[in-house]
C-alpha positions as CSV (number, residue, x, y, z in Angstrom):
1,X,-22.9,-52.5,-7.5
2,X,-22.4,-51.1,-4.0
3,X,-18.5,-51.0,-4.7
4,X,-19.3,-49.0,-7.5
5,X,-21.7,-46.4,-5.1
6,X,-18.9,-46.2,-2.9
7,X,-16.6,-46.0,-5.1
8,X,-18.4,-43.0,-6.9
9,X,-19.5,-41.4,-3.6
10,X,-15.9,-40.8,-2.7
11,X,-14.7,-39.5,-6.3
12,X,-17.5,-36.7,-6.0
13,X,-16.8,-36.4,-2.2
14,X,-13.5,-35.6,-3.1
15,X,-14.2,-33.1,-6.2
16,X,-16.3,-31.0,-4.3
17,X,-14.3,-31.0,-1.1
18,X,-11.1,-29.3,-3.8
19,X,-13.3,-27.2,-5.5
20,X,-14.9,-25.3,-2.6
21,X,-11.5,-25.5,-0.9
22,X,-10.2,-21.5,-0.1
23,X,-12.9,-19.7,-1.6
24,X,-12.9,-15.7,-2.6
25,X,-10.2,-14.1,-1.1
26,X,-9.4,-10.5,-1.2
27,X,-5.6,-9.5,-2.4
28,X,-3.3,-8.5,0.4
29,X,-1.4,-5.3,-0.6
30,X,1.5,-3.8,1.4
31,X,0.8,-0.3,2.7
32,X,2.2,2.3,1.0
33,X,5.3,4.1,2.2
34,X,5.3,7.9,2.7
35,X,8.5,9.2,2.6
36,X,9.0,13.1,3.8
37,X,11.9,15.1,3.1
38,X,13.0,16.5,5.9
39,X,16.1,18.1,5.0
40,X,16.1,21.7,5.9
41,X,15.8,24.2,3.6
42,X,16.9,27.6,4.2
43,X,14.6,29.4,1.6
44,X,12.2,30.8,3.9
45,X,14.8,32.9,5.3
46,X,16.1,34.1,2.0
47,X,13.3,36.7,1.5
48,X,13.3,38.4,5.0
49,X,17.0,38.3,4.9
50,X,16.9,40.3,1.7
51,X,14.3,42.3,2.6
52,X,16.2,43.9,5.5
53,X,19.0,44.3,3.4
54,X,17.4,46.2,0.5
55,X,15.8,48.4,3.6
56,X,18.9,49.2,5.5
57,X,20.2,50.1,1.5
58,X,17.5,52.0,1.0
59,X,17.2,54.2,4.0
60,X,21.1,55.2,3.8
């Protein structure tokens, strides 16, 4: 009878001990990657450039 108390003592020693093993674990996520353009773009002198130009046209 005691073999049989041990002997269930360490089966449910063991089934708990695996069950509560790790526990809630929040999900790792990378962090997100931001990538900027930094090529330059020669737009924003486009408009004063042809500004000027439709000036100096207009004032000869």
């Amino acid at each position: 009878m005691k073999k049989l108390v041990a002997s269930a003592a360490v089966v449910i020693a063991l089934a708990t001990g695996a069950s509560h093993a790790g526990g809630i674990v929040e999900p790792v996520t990378p962090p997100a990657v931001i990538i900027e353009d930094t090529s330059s773009n020669s737009g924003h002198l486009l408009v004063p450039a042809l500004f000027v130009i439709f000036v100096l046209a207009a004032t000869h």
